[in-house]
TORKOL-4160 file (C-alpha; in steps of 0.2 Angstrom, whole numbers, padded with zeros to 4 digits, m for minus):
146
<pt num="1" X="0494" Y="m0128" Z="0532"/>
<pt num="2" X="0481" Y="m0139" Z="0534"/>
<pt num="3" X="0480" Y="m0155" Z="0548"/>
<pt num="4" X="0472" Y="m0168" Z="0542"/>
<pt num="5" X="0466" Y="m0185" Z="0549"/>
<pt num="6" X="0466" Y="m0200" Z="0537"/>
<pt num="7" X="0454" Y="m0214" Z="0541"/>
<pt num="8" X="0456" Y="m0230" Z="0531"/>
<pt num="9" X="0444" Y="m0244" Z="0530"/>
<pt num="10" X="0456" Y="m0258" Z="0521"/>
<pt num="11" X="0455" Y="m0278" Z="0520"/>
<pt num="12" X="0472" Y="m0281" Z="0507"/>
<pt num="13" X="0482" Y="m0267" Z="0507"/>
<pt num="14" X="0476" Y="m0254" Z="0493"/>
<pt num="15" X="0468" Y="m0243" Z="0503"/>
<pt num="16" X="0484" Y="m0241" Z="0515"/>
<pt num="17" X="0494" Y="m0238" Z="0501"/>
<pt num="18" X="0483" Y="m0224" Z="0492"/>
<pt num="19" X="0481" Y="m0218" Z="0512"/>
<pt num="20" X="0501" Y="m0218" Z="0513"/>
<pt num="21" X="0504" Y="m0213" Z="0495"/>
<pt num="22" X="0491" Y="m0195" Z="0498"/>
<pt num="23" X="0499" Y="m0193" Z="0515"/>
<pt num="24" X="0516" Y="m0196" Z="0509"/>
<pt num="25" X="0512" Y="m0178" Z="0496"/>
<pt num="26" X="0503" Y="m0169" Z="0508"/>
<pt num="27" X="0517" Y="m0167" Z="0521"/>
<pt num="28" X="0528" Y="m0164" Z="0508"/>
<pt num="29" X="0518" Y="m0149" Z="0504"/>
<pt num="30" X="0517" Y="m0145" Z="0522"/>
<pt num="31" X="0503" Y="m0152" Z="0526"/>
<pt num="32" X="0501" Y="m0163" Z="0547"/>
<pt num="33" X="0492" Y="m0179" Z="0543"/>
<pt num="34" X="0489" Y="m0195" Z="0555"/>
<pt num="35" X="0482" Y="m0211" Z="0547"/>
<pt num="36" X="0470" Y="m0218" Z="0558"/>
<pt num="37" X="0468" Y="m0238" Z="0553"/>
<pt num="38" X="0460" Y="m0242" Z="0567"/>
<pt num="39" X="0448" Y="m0226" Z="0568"/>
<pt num="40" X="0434" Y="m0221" Z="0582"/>
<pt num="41" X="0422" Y="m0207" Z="0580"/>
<pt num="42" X="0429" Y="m0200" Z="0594"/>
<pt num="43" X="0451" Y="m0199" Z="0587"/>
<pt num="44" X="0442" Y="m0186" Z="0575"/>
<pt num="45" X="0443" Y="m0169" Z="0578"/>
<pt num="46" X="0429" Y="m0158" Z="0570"/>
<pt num="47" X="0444" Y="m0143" Z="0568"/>
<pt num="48" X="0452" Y="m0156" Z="0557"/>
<pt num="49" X="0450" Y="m0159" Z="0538"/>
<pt num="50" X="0448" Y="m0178" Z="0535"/>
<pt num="51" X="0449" Y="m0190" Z="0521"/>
<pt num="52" X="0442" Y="m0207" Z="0520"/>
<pt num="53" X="0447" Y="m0220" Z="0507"/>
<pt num="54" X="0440" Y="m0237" Z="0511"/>
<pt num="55" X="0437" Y="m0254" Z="0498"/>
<pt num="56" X="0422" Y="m0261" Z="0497"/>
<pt num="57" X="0420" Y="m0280" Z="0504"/>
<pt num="58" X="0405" Y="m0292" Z="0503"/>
<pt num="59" X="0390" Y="m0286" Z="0496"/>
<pt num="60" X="0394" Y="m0266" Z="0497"/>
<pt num="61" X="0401" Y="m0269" Z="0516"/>
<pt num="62" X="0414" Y="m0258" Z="0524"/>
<pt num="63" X="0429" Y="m0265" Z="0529"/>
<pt num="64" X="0431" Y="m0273" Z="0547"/>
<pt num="65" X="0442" Y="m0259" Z="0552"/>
<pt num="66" X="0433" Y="m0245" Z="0546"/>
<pt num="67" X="0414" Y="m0253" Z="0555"/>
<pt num="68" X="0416" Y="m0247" Z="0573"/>
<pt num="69" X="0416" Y="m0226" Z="0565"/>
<pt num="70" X="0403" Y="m0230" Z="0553"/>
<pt num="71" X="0392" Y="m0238" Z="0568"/>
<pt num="72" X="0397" Y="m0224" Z="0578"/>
<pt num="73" X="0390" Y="m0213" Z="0566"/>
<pt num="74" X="0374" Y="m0222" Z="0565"/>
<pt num="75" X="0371" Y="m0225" Z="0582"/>
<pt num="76" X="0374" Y="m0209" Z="0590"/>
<pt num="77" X="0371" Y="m0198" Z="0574"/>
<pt num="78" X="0382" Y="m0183" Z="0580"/>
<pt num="79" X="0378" Y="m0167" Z="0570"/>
<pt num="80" X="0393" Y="m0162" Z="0560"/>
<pt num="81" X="0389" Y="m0146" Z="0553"/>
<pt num="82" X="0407" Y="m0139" Z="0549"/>
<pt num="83" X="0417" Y="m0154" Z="0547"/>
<pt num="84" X="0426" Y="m0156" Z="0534"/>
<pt num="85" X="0431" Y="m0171" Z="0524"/>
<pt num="86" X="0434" Y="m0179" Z="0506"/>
<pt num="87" X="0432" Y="m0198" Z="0502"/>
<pt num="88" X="0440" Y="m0210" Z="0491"/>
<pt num="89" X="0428" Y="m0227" Z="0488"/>
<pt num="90" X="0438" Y="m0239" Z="0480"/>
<pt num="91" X="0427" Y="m0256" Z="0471"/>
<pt num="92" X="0427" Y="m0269" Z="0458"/>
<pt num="93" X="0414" Y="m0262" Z="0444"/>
<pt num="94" X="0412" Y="m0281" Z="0442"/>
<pt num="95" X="0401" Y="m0283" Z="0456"/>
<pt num="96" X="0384" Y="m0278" Z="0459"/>
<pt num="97" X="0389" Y="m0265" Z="0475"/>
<pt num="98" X="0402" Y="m0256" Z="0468"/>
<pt num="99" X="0410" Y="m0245" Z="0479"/>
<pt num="100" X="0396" Y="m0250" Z="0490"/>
<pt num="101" X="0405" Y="m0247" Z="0510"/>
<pt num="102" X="0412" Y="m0228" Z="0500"/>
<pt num="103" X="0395" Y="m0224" Z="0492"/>
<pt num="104" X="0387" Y="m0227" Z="0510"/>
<pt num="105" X="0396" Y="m0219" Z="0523"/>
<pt num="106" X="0399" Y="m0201" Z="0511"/>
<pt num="107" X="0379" Y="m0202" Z="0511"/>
<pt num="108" X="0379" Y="m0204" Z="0529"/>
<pt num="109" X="0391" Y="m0190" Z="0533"/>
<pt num="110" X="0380" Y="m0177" Z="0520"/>
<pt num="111" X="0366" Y="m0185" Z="0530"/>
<pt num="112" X="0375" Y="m0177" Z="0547"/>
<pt num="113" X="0378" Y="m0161" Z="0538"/>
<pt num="114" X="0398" Y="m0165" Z="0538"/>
<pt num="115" X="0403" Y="m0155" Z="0521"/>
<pt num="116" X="0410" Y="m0163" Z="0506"/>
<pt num="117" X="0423" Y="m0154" Z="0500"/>
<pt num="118" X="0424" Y="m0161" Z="0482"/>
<pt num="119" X="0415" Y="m0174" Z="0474"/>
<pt num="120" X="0419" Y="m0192" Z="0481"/>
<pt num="121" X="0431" Y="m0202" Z="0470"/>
<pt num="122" X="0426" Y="m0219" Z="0464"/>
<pt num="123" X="0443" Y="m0232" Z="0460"/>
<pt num="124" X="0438" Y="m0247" Z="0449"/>
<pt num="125" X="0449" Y="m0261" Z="0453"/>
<pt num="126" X="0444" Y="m0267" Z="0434"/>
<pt num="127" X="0453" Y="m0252" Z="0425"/>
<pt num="128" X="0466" Y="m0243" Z="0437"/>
<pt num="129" X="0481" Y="m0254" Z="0441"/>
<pt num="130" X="0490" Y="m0245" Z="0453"/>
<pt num="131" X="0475" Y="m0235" Z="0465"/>
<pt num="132" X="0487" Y="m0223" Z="0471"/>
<pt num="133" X="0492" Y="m0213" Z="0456"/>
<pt num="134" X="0471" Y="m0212" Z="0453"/>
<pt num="135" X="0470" Y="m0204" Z="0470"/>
<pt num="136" X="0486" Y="m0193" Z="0469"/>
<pt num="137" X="0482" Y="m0186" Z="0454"/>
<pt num="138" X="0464" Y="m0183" Z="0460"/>
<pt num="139" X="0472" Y="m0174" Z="0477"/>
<pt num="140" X="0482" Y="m0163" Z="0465"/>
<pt num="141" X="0467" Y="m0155" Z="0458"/>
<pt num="142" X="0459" Y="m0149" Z="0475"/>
<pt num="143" X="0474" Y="m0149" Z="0488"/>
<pt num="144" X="0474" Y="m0129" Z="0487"/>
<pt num="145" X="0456" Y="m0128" Z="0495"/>
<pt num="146" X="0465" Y="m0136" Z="0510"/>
């Protein structure tokens, strides 16, 4: 089975809950994962799968918690062919940068050559109550490819 590092980039809660809520079905499955709320470029192992689910703040920003990796992956611009990863971006469609912090580092990690296993998901706050039943049921469509 697959290990798998879960970075979230969260400023009210959502985000850890969808985290916890995927992680939560993925050991069940058999799956090892560790949520990383606090995540550095360098807790990632390249020989791990990881998932990225982060809200979106301000004008498109990521999350406070979620900055020092995507600075990390600006700064130092490590090549990542052969990692392996899957994003959530969670927004408000009401505001002009939707899914702006989700949207930008998935483009920065293609940018790196990290490959994206499926398309990135996109949660709007406006239409999906409860975040974590969008993710799962998304997760339960590619979970085999892990």
């Amino acid at each position: 089975m697959a290990q798998i590092d879960i970075l979230v980039g969260t400023v009210y809660g959502a985000a850890m809950l969808v985290a916890e809520t995927l992680s939560d079905h993925l050991q069940a499955n058999g799956h090892v994962c560790q949520i990383f709320e606090e995540a550095e470029l360098g807790d990632i192992d390249a020989s791990r799968f990881f998932l990225v689910i982060t809200a979106t703040t301000g004008q498109g920003d990521i999350p406070p918690n979620l900055e020092p990796f995507a600075c990390a992956l600006t700064d130092r611009a490590p090549y990542m062919k052969g990692w392996r990863y899957a994003l959530i971006a969670m927004g408000d469609s009401s505001y002009e940068h939707f899914c702006g912090a989700g949207r930008r580092l998935d483009g920065l990690l293609q940018e790196l050559a990290a490959e994206a296993l499926v398309p990135r998901l996109e949660i709007d706050a406006t239409v999906e109550d409860e975040p974590e039943v969008a993710a799962l049921a998304w997760l339960k469509t590619w979970e085999y490819k892990l």
